[in-house]
N, C-alpha and C positions, 0 to 999 in steps of 0.2 A: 716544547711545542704546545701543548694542553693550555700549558700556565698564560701562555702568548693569547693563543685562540680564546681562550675565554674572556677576558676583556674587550678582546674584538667583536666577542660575540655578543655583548654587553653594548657597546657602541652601537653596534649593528641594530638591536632589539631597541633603543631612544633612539635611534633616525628613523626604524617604522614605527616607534610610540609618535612621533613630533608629527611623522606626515599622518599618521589616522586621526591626531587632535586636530593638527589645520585643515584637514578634508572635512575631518566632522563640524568642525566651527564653520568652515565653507558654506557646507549645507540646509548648515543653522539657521545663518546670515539668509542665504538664497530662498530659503523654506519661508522664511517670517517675514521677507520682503515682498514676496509673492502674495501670501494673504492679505497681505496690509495694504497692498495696492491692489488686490482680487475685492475685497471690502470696498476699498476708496472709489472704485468704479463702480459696482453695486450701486451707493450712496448716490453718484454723483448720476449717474442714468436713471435710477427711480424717481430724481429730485425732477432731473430733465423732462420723463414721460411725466410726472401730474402734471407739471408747466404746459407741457405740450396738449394734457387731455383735454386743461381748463381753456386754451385759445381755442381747441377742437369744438368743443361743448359751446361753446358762445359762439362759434360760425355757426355751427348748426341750428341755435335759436334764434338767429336776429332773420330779418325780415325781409324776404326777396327786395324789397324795393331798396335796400340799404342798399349806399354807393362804394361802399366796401366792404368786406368780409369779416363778421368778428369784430370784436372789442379793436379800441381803439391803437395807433402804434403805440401813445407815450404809455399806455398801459400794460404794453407788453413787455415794454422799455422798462417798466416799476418789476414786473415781474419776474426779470432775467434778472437784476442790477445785481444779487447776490452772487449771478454764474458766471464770472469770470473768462470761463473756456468756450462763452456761446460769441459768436460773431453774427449773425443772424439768422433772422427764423421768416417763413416763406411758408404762407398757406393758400391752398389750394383749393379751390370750389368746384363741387361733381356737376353747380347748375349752369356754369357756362360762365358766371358774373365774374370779373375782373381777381387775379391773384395781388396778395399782397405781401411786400416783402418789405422786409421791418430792419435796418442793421443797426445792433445793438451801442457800437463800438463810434459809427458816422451821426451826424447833426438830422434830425427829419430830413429829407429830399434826397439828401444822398445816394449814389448806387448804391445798393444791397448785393452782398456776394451771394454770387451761385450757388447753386446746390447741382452737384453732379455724384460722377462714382457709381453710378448703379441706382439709386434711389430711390428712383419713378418704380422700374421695374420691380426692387426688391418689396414696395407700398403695393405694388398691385397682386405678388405672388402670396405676401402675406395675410393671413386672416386678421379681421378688425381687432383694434384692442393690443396688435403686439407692435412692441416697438423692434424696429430692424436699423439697422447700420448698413451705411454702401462703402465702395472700397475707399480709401485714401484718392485724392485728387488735387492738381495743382491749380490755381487761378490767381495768376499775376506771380508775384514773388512770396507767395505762401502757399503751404498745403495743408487740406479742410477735410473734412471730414464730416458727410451730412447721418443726422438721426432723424426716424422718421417716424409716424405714428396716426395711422388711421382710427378715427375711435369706433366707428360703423358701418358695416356695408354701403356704400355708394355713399356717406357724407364725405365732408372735408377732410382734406390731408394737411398735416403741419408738420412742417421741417426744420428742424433748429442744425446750423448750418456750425462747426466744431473748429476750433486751430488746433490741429496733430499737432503744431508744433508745442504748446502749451502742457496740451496733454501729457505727451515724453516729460518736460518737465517737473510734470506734477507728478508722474509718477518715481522719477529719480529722485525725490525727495524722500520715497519714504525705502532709499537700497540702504546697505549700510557701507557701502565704497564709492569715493567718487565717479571709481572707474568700471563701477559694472552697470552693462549694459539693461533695460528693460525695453516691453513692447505688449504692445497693447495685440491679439490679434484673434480674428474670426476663425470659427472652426473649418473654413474651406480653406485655410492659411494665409489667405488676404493680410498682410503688417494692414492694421487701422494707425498708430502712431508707435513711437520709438521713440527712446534714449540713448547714442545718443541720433538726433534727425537725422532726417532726408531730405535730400536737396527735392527729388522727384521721386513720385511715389514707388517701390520696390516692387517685384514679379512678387507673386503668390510662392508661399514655401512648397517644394514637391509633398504628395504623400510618401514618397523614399525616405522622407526625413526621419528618424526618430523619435521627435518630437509628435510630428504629424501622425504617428501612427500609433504612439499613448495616446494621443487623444481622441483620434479614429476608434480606438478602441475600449473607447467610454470612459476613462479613466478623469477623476477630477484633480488630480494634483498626482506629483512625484517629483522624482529628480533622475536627470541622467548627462550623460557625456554627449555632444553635441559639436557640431563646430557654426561660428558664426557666417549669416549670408553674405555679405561683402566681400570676404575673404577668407573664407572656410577655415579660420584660427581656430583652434580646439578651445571648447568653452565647457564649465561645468552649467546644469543647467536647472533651474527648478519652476517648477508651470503650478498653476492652479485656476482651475476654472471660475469663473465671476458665479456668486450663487443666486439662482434666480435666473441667469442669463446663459444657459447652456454652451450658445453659439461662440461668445466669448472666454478669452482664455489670457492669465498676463505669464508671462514667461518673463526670468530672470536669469542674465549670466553674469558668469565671473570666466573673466581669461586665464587658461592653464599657468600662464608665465604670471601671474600677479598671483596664483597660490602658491606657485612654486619658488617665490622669492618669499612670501611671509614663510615656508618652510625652513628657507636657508637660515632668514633670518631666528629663526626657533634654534637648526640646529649648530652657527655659532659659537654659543657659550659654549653646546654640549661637546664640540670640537676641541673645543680651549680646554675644556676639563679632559676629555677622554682619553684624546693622543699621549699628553704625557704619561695621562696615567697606566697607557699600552705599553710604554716604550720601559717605563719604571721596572712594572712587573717582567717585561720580557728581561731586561738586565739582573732584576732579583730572581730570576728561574737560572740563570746562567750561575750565577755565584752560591744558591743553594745547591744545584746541584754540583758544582766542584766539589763544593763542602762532602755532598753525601759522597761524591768517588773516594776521597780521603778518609772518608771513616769506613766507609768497607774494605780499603785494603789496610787500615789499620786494625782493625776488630774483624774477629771472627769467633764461631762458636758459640757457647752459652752468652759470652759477653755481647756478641752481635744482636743474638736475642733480646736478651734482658734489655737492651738499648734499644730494638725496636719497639717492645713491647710497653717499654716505657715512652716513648716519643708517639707510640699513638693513644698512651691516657695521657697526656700532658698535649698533645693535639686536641683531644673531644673535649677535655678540661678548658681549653682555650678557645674552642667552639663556640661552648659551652656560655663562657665568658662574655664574649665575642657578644653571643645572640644578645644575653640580658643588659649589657649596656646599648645595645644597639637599641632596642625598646626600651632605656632608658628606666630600668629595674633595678632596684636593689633587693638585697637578699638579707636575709634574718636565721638563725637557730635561737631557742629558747631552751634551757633544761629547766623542767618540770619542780626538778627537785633541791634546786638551789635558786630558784627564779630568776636566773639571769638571763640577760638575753644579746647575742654577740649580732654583731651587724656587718655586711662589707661595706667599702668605703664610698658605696653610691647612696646604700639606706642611712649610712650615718650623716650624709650631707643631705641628703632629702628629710630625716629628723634635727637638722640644722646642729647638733654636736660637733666638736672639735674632732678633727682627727683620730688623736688620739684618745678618743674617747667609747670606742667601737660597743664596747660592753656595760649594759647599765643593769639595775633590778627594771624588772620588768611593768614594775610600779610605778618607777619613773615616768614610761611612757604611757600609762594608763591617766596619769594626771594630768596628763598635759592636753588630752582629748576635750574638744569642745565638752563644756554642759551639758549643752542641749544632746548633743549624740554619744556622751558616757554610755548614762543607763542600757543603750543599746547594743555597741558595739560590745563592752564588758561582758553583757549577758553572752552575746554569740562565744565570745572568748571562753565563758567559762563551763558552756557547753558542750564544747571541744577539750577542754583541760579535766572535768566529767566524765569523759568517754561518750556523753550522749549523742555525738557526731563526729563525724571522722574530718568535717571539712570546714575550714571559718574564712568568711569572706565578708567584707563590709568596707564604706565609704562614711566619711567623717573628717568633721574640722579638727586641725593639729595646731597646736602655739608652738611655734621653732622657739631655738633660746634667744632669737634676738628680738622676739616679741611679734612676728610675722604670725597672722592664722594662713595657714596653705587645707586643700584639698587633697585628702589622700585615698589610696586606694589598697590595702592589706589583706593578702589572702593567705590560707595557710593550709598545709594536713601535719597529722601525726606520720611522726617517721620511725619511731622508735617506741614499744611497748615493753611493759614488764612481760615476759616470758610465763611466769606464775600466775597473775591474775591479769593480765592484758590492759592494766592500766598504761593510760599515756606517760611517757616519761620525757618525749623531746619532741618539740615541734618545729619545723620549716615553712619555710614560705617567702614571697616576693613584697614588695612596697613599692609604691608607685604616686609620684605626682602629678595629680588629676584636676588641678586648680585650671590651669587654661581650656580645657576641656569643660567642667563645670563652667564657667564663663560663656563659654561658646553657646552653652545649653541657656544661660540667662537670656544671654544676648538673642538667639532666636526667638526666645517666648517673647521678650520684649518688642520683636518686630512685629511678630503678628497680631502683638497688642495697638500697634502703630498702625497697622495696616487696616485694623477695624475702626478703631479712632479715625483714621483719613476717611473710609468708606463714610461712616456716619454724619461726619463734617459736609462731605459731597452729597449728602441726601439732606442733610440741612439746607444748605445752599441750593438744591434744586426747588424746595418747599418755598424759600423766600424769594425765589424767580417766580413761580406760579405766582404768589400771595402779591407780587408787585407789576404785574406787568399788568397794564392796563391798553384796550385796543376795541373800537369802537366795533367792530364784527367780528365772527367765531375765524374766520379766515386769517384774520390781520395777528390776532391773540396766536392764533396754532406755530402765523410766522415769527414772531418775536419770542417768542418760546422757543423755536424750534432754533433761533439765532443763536441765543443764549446757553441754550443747554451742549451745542454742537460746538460753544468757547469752551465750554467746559470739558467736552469730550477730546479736542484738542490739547490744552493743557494734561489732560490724563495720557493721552498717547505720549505725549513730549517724554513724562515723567516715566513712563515703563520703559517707552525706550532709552533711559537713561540711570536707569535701575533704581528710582528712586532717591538719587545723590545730590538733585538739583537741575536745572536748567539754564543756559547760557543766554540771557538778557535779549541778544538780540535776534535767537532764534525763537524764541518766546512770540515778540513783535512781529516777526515777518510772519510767521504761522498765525498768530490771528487777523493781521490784515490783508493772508491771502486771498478772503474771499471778497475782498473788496477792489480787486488787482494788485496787490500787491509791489515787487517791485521789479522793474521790468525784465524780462531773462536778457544776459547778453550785456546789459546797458552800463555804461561804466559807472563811477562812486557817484551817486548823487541823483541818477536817471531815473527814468519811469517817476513812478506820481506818490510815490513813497520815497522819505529820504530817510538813512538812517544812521548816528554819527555818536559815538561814544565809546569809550574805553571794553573789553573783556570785564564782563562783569556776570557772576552765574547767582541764580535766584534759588534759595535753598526751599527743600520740596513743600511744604506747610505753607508757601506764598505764594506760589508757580500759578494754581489756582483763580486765588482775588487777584492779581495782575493782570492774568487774561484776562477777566471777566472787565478790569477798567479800560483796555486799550481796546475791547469788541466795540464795548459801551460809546465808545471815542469815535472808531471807524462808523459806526453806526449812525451816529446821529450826522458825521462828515456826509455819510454817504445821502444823508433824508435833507438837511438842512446847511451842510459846510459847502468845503471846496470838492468833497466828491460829487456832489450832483451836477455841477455840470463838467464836462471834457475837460478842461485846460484847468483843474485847479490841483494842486499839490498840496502834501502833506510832510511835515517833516517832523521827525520823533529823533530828540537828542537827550542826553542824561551824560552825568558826571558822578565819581562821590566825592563827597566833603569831609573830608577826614577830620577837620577841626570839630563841625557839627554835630559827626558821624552818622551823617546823613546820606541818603540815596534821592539826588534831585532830575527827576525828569520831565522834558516838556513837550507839549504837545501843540505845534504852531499849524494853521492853514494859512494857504496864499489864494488866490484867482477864484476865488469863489462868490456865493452873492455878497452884499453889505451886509454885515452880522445888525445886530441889532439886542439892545437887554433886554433877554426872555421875559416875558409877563410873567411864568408861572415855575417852578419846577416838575420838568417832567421823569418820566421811571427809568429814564439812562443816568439824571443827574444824582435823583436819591440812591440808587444803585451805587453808583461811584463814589458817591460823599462816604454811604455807609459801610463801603467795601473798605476806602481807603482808610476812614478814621476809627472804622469800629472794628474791623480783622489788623487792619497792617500798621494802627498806631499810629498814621502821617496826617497830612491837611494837603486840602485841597484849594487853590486860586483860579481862577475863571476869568480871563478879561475879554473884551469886544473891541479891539480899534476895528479900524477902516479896512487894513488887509484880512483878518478874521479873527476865529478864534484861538488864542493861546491859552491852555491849561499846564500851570505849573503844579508840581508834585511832589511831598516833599516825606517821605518815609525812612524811619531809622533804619541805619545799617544793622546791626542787631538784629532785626526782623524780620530781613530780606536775602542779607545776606550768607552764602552756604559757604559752611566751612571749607579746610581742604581736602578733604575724604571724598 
């Protein structure tokens, strides 16, 4: 029964090792998705309030007599073009003179969407200077979300008016399943936006909730058990408060049933190996024990004795045995005084001898010790063979007989002294192959030497964005700067979340021309104003970097001068490889945009890109101008770009 039970219990102890690894990788996942989009709103609401201070600040300085409020639309229009998630923005005058409403997304004249949710009220309850959020609200067939921001007592109000639907999006980009849910929400429990939407904006969460009451109770982040609002499904849960922003909070879930199938799926194999091996042992209990009913009524007396008591050294012996191959040990004796030294048959294949070849002079094996680590390891030997120490342990290079250097690991004590003068007469000890081990140890040093290598490159390359951007005002320069270095910040998130192994080509593109809109949610192959069409192809991590920095480069100047600046013009990014060439060709076409025309001069997106592409990634760059736009072809070795299969 014992013999039964303990395998069982062995089963039992890997199906709660498997569910505490998938809970804790749960958590993992939920913890780092939380921050990353607790950061990403941060970012994207500080970028929104200076937007919102600088419209504020120029209402307040222009001139009662002006016929509208503030700087002009198309310059608000310049102003948002990078924020994606704004639909319009709506300011309001404390002097009576006419509001203006600007939408970012329709042609001048256009309606401008609403600002509702609370708003007004939330601008008047709060002190100048903070930015406040109203609740979620529907108008027409989308739900908005307005941000608001007084800069002064009794001046102007500017409202930059949000699509929740966008926002859920943006944030499921940065879960790590497709299927867990996110939410953006206020500390009164107000949902502001979700992943996945809502058709009509949700009731406010009770304080009953759990969730509601970590965060009632100051807490900036954790994790806990929860069920979701729509349908109170039990959800695992992880929150973390936006920094800077008290009021908001993004929560992350994962559905019980989608951990508890990556569970199953863990414990599978362990099934396939365990059951037989229950069933085996409970069948070897059965037939060891007939066995021992048979010798007990066969034997009795001394003879039963002497048989037990041998059956349990010949037990601990095989224990014994048992342990040291299991850690993969061999064993040694040496006598002192014939210098020989006998091996079992795990040390003799770990010093690469034949079988039968267990017993050599103990000289033999001292020759065979690297050079470089003789003089040391001998010395320790002979200070144990001395008496000067009772214990020898050291690591060193071994030449096996088939000409292999391996790593090894031999430790030893004296077991046996002369009685008379307490000289050593025979030593024991273990041996061990320590080669993949030592490797593992390279291999680490070598990444962290990778890791500052990368960092330094990335500080190179932010020096030669400073050194090249050129911008007629300190405003213009902070922007293009601030464009450029937030490609680069993107490429680095790509690469940590992907440990470093590389990046898949065309999540690369879509993430740097998110902030240009990107490509539309929802919209089938080819939609929205981004198209994107090319094989699986993943960019190994040393180029992940200058790739973004060329396709920013690309979205950028579309956006100032291509088919981004105005509504209806598209973009489309396709690539192949050439395997004949062993090249990496990709192009960069615009449609519906102005008439292109050949640049008079080169500007700091093109030397950028020239120098990106021929001077880090080894490729050439082509540029042409017909009538529908511009096309940039591209043409970099595989070799260069491309990440192995690791």
């Amino acid at each position: 029964m014992i013999a039964a039970l303990l395998p069982a219990a062995i089963l039992g102890t890997g199906a709660w090792g498997a569910w505490h690894l998938t809970w804790t990788e749960t958590e993992r996942d939920l913890i780092r998705a939380a921050d990353v989009n607790a950061d990403y709103v941060r970012r994207n609401v500080e970028s929104l309030a200076r937007v919102a201070a600088r419209i504020a600040d120029a209402v307040a300085r222009d001139q009662p007599s002006a016929p509208i409020p503030g700087m002009p639309p198309d310059r608000i229009r310049d102003l948002l073009r990078e924020q994606p998630l704004v639909r319009a923005v709506l300011v309001d005058r404390s002097d009576g003179r006419p509001s203006l409403h600007v939408d970012t997304r329709l042609p001048p004249g256009a309606a401008a969407e609403p600002a509702d949710g609370g708003i007004a009220q939330a601008l008047a309850d709060a002190p100048p200077g903070r930015v406040v959020l109203g609740r979620a609200y529907r108008a027409g067939d989308v739900v908005l979300l307005a941000m608001g921001l007084r800069s002064q007592l009794g001046g102007p109000a500017v409202v930059i008016v949000l699509d929740a639907t966008e926002i859920g999006d943006a944030l499921s980009r940065h879960t790590d399943s497709p299927t867990d849910s996110v939410a953006l929400i206020r500390s009164d429990g107000q949902i502001l936006a979700r992943q996945p939407p809502f058709l009509d904006p949700p009731p406010a969460l009770g304080p009953q909730r759990p969730l509601m009451q970590m965060i009632a109770a100051g807490q900036d982040s954790g994790t806990l058990m929860g069920a979701t609002p729509r349908d109170e499904h039990p959800v695992a849960v992880a929150f973390s408060r936006v920094p800077g922003f008290a009021d908001l909070v993004i929560a992350v879930g994962r559905r019980n049933d989608e951990i508890e199938e990556r569970w199953r799926q863990v414990m599978v194999p362990l099934m396939l190996v365990g059951l037989p091996a229950v069933f085996a042992l409970m069948g070897l209990a059965l037939v060891v024990r007939r066995q021992q009913d048979a010798l007990e009524a066969t034997l009795g007396g001394l003879e039963q004795r002497v048989a037990e008591r041998t059956d349990s050294l010949r037990e601990g012996e095989e224990r014994l045995r048992l342990a040291v191959e299991a850690g993969q040990l061999g064993t040694w004796e040496t006598e002192l005084n014939s210098g020989l030294s006998t091996r079992s048959p795990r040390a003799t294949e770990i010093l690469g001898f034949p079988p039968d070849n267990a017993t050599t002079p103990v000289d033999d094996w001292g020759a065979r010790i690297h050079p470089a680590d003789r003089a040391r390891v001998l010395e320790l030997w002979g200070r144990v063979v001395a008496g000067q120490s009772t214990v020898y342990r050291a690591e060193y290079r071994y030449l096996r007989a088939e000409g292999v250097w391996r790593w090894l690991e031999s430790s030893g004590t004296v077991v046996r002294r002369d009685p008379a003068t307490g000289r050593p007469l025979r030593l024991a000890g273990t041996i061990q192959d320590i080669t993949e081990r030592h490797d593992a140890e390279e291999r680490r040093d070598l990444l962290t030497q990778e890791v500052n290598h990368r960092a330094r490159n990335t500080l190179a390359i932010v020096q030669a964005i400073l050194r090249l951007t050129q911008a007629g005002t300190p405003a213009e320069f902070a922007r293009l700067v601030e464009g450029r270095i937030a490609a680069l910040a993107r490429a680095q998130s790509l690469l940590a979340a992907e440990r470093w192994t590389g990046v898949p080509l065309a999540t690369l593109i879509a993430d740097e021309i998110a902030p240009f809109g990107g490509i539309a949610p929802g919209a089938p192959p080819g939609g929205g104003r981004f198209r994107l069409d090319g094989p699986a192809f993943r960019i190994r991590a040393d180029a992940v970097q200058a790739l973004g920095m060329v396709f920013h480069e690309l979205a950028t100047n579309a956006a100032k001068y291509g088919a981004l600046s105005v509504p209806d013009g598209t973009v489309s990014v396709a690539w192949a490889m050439d395997e004949e060439d062993a090249l990496l060709r990709m192009r960069w076409s615009e449609t519906g945009g102005p008439p292109p025309g050949f640049p008079t001069r080169r500007g700091v997106g093109s030397r950028v890109i020239e120098a990106t592409v021929t001077g880090q990634l080894g490729g050439r760059v082509e540029r042409r101008w017909p009538e529908e736009g511009l096309i940039c072809d591209i043409a970099v070795p595989l070799g260069r770009v491309r990440a192995g299969p690791g």
